[in-house]
C-alpha positions as a Markdown table, in Angstrom:
| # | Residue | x | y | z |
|---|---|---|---|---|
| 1 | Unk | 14.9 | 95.4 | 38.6 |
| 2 | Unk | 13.4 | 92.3 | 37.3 |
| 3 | Unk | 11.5 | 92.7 | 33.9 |
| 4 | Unk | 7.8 | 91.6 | 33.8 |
| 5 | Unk | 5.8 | 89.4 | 31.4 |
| 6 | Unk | 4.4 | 92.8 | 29.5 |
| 7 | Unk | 7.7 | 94.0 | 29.3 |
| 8 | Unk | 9.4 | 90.9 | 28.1 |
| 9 | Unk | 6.2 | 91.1 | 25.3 |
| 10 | Unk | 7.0 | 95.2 | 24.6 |
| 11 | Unk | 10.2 | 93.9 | 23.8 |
| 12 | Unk | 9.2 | 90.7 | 21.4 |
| 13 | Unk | 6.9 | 93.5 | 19.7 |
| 14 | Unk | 9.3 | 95.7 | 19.2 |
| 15 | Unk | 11.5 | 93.3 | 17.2 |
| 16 | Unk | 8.7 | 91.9 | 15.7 |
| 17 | Unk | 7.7 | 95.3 | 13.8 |
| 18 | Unk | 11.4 | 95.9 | 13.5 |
| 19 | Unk | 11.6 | 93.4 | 11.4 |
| 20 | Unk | 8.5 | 93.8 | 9.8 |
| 21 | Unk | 9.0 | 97.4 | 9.2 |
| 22 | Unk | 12.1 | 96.5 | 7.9 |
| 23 | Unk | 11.1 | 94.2 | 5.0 |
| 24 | Unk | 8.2 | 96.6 | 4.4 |
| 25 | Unk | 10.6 | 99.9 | 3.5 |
| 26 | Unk | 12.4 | 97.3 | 0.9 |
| 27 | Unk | 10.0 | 96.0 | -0.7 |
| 28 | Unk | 8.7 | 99.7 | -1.1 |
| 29 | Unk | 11.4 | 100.9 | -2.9 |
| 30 | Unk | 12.7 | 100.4 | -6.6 |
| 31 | Unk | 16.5 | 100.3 | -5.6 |
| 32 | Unk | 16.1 | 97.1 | -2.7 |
| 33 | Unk | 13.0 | 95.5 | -4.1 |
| 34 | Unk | 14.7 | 94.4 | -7.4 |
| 35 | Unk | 17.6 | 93.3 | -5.6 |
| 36 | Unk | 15.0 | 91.6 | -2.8 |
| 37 | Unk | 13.0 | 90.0 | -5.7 |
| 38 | Unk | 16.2 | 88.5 | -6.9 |
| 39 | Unk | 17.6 | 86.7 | -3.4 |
| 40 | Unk | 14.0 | 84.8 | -3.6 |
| 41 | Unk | 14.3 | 83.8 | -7.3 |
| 42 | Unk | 17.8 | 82.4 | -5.6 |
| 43 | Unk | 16.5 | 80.9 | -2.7 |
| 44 | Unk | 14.0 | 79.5 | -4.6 |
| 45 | Unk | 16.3 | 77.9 | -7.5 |
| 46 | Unk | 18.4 | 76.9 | -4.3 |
| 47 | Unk | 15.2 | 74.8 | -3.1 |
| 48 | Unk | 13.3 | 74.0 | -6.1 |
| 49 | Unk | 15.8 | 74.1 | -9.0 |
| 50 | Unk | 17.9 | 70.5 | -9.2 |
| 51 | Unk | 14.1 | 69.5 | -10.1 |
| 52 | Unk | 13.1 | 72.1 | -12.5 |
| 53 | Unk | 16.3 | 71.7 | -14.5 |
| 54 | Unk | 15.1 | 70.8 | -18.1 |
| 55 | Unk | 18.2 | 68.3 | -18.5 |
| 56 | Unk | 20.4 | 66.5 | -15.4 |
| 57 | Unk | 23.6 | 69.0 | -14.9 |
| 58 | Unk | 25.6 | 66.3 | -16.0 |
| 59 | Unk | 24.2 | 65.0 | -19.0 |
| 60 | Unk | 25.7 | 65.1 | -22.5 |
| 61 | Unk | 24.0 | 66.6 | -24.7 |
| 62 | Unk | 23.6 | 65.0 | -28.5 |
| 63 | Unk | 22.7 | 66.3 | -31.6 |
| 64 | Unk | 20.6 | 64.9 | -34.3 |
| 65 | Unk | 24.0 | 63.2 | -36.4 |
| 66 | Unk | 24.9 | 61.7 | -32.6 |
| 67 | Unk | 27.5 | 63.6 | -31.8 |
| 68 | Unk | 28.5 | 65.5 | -28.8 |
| 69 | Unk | 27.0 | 69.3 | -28.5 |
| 70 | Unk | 30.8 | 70.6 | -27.7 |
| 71 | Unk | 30.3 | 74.7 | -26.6 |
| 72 | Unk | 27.6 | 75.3 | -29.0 |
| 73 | Unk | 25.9 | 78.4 | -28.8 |
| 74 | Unk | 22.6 | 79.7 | -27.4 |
| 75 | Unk | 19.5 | 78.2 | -29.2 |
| 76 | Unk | 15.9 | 77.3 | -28.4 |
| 77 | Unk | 16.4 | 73.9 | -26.7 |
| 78 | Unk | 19.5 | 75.6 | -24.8 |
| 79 | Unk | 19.5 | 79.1 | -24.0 |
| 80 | Unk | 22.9 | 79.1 | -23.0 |
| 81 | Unk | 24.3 | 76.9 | -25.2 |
| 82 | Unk | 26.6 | 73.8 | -23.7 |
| 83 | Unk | 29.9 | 73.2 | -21.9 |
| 84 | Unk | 33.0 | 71.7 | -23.8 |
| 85 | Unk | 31.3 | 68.5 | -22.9 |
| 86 | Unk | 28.3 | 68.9 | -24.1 |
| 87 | Unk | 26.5 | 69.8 | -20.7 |
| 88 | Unk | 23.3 | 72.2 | -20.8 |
| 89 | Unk | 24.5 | 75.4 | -19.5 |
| 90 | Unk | 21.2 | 76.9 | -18.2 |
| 91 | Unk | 20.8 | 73.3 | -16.5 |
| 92 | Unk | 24.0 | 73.8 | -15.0 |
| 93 | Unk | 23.2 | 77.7 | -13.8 |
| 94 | Unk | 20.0 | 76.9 | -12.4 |
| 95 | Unk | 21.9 | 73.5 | -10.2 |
| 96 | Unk | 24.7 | 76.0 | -9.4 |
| 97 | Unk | 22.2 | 78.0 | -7.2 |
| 98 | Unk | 22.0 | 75.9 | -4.4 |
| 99 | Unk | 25.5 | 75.1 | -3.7 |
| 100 | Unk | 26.0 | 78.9 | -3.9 |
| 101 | Unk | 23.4 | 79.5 | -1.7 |
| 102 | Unk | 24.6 | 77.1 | 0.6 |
| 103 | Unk | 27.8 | 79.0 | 0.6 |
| 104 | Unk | 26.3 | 82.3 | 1.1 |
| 105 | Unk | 23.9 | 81.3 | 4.1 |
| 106 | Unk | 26.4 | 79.0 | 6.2 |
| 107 | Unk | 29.7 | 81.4 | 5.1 |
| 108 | Unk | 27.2 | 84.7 | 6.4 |
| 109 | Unk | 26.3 | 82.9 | 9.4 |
| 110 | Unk | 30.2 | 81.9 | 10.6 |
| 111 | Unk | 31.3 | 84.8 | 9.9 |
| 112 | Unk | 29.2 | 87.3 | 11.8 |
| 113 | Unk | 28.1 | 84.6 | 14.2 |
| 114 | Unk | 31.9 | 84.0 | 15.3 |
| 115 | Unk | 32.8 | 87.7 | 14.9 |
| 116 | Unk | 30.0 | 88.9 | 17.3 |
| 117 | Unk | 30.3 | 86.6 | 19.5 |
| 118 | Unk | 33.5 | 87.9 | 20.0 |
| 119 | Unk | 33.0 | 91.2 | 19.8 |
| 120 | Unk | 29.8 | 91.2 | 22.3 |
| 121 | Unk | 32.2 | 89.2 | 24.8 |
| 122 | Unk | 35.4 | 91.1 | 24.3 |
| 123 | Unk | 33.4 | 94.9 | 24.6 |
| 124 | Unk | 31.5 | 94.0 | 27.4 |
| 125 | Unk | 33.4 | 91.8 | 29.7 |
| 126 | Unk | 36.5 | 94.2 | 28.7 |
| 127 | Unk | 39.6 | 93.7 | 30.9 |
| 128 | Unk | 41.6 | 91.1 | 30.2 |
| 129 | Unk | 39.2 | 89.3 | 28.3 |
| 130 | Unk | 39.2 | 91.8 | 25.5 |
| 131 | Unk | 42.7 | 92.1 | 25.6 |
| 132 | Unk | 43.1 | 88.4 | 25.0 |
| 133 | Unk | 40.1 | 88.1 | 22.5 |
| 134 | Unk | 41.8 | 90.9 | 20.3 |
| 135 | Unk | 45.0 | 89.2 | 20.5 |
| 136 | Unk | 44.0 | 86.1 | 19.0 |
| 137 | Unk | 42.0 | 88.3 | 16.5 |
| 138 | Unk | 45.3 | 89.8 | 15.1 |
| 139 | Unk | 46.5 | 86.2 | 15.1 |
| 140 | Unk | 44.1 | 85.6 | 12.8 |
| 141 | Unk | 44.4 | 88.8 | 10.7 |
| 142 | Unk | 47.8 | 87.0 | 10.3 |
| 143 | Unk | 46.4 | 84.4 | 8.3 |
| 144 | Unk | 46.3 | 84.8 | 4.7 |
| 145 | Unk | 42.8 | 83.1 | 3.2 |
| 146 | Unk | 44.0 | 81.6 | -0.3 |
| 147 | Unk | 47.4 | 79.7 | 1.3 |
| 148 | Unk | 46.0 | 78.8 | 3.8 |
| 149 | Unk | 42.8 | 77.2 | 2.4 |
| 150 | Unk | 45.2 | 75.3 | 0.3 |
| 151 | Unk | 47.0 | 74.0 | 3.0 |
| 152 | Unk | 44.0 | 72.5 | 5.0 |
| 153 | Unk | 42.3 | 71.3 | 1.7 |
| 154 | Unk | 45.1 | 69.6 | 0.3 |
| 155 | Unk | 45.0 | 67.7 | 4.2 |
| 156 | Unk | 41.4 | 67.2 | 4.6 |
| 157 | Unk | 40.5 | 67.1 | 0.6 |
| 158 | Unk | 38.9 | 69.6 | -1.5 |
| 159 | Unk | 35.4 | 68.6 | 0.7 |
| 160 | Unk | 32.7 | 71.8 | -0.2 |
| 161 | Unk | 31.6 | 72.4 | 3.5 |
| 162 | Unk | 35.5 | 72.2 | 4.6 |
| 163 | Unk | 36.0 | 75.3 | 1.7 |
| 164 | Unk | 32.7 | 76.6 | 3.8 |
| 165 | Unk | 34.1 | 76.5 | 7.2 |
| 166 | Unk | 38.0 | 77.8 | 6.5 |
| 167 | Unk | 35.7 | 80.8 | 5.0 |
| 168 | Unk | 33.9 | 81.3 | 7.9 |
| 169 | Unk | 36.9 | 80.5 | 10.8 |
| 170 | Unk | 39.4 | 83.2 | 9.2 |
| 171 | Unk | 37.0 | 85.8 | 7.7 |
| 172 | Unk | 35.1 | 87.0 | 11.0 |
| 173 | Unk | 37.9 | 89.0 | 12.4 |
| 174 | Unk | 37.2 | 92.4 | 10.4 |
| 175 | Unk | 33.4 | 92.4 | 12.0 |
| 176 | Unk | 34.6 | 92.0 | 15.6 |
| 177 | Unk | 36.6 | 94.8 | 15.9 |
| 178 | Unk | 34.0 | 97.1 | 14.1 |
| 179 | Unk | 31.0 | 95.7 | 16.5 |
| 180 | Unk | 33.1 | 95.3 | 19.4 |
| 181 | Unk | 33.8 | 99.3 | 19.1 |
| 182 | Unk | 30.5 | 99.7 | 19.4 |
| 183 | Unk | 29.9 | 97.6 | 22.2 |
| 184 | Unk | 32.5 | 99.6 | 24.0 |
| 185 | Unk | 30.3 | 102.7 | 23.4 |
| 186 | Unk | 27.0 | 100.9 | 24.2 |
| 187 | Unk | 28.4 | 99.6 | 27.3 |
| 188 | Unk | 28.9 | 103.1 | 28.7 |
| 189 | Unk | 25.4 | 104.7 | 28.3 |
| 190 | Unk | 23.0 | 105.3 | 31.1 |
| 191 | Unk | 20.3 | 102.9 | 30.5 |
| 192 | Unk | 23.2 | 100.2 | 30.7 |
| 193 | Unk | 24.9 | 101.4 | 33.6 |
| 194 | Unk | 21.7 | 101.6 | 35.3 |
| 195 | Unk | 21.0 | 98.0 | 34.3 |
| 196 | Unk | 23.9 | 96.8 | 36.0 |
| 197 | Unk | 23.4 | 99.2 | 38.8 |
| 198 | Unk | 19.5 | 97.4 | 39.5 |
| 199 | Unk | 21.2 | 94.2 | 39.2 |
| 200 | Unk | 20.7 | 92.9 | 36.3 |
| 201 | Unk | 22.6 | 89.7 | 34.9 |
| 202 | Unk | 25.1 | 90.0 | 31.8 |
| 203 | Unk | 23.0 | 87.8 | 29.3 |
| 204 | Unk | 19.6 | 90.0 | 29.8 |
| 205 | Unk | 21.5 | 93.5 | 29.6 |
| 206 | Unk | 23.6 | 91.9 | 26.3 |
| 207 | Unk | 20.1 | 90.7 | 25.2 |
| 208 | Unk | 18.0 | 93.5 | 26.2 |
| 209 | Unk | 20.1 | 96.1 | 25.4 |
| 210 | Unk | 23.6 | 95.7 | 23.7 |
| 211 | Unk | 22.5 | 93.6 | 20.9 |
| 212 | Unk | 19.2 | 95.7 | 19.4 |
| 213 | Unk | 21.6 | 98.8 | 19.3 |
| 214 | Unk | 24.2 | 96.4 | 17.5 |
| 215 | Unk | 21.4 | 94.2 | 15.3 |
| 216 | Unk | 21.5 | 96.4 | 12.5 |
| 217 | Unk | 25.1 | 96.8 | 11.8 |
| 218 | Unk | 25.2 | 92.8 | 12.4 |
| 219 | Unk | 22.7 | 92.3 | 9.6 |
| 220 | Unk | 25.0 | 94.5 | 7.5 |
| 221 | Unk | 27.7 | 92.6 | 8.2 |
| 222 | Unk | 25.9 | 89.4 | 7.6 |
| 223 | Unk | 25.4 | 90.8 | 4.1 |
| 224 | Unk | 29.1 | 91.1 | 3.9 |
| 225 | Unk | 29.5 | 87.8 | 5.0 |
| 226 | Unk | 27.3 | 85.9 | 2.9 |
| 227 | Unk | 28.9 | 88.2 | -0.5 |
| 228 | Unk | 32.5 | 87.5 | 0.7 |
| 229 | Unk | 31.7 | 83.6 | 1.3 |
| 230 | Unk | 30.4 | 83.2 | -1.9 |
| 231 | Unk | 33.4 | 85.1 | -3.6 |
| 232 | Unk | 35.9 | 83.3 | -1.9 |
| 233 | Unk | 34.4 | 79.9 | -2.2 |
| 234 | Unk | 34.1 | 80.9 | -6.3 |
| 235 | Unk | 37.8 | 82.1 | -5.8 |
| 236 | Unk | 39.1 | 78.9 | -4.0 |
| 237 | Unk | 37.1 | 76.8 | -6.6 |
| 238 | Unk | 38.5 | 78.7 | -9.6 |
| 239 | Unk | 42.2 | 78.4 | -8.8 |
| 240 | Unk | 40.9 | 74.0 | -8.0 |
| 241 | Unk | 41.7 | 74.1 | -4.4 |
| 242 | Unk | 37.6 | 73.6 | -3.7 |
| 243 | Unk | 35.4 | 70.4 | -4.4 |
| 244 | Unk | 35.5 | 70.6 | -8.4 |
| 245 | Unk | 32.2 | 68.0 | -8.8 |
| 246 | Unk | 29.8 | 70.4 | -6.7 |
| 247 | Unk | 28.7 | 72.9 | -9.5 |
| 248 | Unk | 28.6 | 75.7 | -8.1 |
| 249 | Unk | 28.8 | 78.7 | -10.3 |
| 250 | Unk | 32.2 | 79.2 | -9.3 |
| 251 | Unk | 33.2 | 75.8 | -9.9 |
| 252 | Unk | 31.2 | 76.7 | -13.8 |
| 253 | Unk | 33.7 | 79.8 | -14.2 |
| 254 | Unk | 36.8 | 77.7 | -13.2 |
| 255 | Unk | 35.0 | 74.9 | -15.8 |
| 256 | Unk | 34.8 | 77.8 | -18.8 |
| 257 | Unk | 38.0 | 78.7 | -18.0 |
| 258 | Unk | 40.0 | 75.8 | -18.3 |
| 259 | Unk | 37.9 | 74.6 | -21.4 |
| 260 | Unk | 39.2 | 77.1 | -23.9 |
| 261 | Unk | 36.6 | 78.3 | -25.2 |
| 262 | Unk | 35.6 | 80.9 | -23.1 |
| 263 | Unk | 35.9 | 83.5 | -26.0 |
| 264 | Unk | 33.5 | 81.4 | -28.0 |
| 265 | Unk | 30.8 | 80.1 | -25.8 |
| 266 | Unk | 30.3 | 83.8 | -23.8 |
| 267 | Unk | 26.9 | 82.7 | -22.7 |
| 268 | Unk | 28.9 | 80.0 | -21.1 |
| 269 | Unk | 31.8 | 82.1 | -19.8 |
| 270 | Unk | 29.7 | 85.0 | -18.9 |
| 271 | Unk | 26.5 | 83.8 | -17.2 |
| 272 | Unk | 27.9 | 82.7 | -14.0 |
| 273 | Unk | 30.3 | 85.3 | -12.8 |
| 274 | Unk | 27.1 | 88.1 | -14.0 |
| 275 | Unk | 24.9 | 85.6 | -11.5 |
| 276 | Unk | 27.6 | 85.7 | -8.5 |
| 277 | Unk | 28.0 | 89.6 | -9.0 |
| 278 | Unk | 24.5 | 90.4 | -9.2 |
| 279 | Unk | 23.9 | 88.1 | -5.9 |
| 280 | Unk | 26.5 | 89.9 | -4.2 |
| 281 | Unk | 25.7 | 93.2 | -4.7 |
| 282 | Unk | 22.0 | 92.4 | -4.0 |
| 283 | Unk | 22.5 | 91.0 | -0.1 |
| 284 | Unk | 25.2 | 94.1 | 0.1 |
| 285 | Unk | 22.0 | 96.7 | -1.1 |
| 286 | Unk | 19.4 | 94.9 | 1.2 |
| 287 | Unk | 21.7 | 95.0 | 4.1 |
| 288 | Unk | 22.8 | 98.3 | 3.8 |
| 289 | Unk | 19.0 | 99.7 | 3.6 |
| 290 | Unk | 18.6 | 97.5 | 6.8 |
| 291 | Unk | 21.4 | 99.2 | 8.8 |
| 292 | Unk | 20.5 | 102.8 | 7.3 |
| 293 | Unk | 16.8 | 102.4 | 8.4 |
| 294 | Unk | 17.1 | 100.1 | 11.4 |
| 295 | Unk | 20.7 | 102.3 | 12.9 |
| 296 | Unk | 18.9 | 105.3 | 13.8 |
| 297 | Unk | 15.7 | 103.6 | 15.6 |
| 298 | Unk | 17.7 | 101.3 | 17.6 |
| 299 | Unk | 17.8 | 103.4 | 20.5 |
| 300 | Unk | 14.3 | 102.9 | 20.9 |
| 301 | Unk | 14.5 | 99.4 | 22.0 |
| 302 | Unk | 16.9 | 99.9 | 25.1 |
């Protein structure tokens, strides 16, 4: 049964006010539209911020004698006082948002983009093909994160995107087995079987209608993904395995740390691992509203 030009446009609609609906019911509520409000102040430091900083992130900061501003505290031309040497915190925080973002958005995408492939091939090919494909995903369940990123870094250098990409090329296999089970459900319903019965190729009925009953719980895994990328590239960068130059606000905890004066200079100490927790659990709040919402209306679109 070949689909027409209207249904092809029923179907673009559909998503269309899916996803308007979507960002509608969060900004509606208290408990996702603080959260929302806060990924755009992100994405917007992520953008905007290395030219909004009030002093460069590496700059040393002097005071009126001439010497170096080593961890001083909070005051009115630094709200976050400076770094053991003499770098404006806040400058640094604001900086730190892009890199972090980076992370989140690139790690997020690898890992759910390699995980679904896997799990949309794997479910609905099945056969040997899934049999395979979840072989070479306990291989990689096999594969511890931290040793291994040290491993390939200490080879190819602490580089930021390499941290990026060992993130996303070990942490997709918990998302493909969850999705795949659902594709193995999916597959088996009547609308499907009738696709294949009317003749239908295997890209239209994945696209048409295995993935809109799978969207939402791949946004929610995307969420995941982007909160794990960013904890385990502050994780690898804290322990000095990642690029220790690229401030991101791992890299600024790993920086506190090692200064010794992370008991003194809280603001310091604090600010960045409140920023990376607060990030993480607000794509893990806007994702989960997304799958709550979108799960049970999915049907709708097959």
């Amino acid at each position: 049964m070949a689909y027409s030009g209207d249904t092809r446009r029923l179907h673009d609609n559909i998503y269309v006010r899916s996803l308007i609906g979507a960002l509608r019911r969060i900004v509606s509520q208290p408990r996702t539209l603080i959260p929302f409000l806060w990924i755009l102040l992100v994405l917007f430091l992520a953008v905007f911020g290395p030219y909004l900083i009030p002093y460069k992130y590496d700059e040393t900061m002097y005071d009126d004698q001439g010497a170096i501003m080593i961890a001083e505290g909070p005051s009115l031309e630094h709200p976050l006082g400076t770094t053991s040497e003499g770098y404006d915190v806040m400058s640094r925080m604001i900086y730190g948002a892009r890199p972090t973002a980076i992370t989140g958005v690139l790690g997020g995408f690898l890992i759910v983009g390699i995980g679904l492939s896997v799990a949309l091939t794997a479910g609905f090919v099945g056969g040997r093909v899934d049999d395979l494909l979840m072989r070479i995903t306990d291989v990689f369940y096999a594969i511890p994160l931290i040793p291994f990123a040290i491993v390939v870094l200490a080879f190819l250098g602490g580089g930021f995107f390499v941290s990026i990409l060992i993130i996303g090329f070990l942490l997709w296999r918990g998302n493909a087995r969850v999705i795949r089970s659902q594709v193995l459900q999916i597959r088996e319903r009547p609308y499907v079987l009738a696709a294949k019965a009317t003749g239908a190729s295997t890209p239209r009925i994945i696209a048409k209608h295995i993935f809109p009953n799978i969207a939402p719980m791949a946004a929610l895994f995307f969420a995941f993904g982007i909160g794990i990328a960013i904890i385990a590239q502050a994780g690898l960068a804290f322990i000095g395995v990642a690029n220790p130059f690229q401030p991101s606000w791992g890299v600024v905890v790993r920086n506190a740390y090692n200064s010794g004066y992370m008991a003194d200079q809280l603001a310091w100490s604090l600010t960045p691992g409140f920023l990376i927790a607060f990030t993480v659990m607000s794509v893990y709040m806007i994702g989960r509203e997304f799958e709550e919402r979108e799960g049970s209306s999915a049907g709708a679109v097959a």
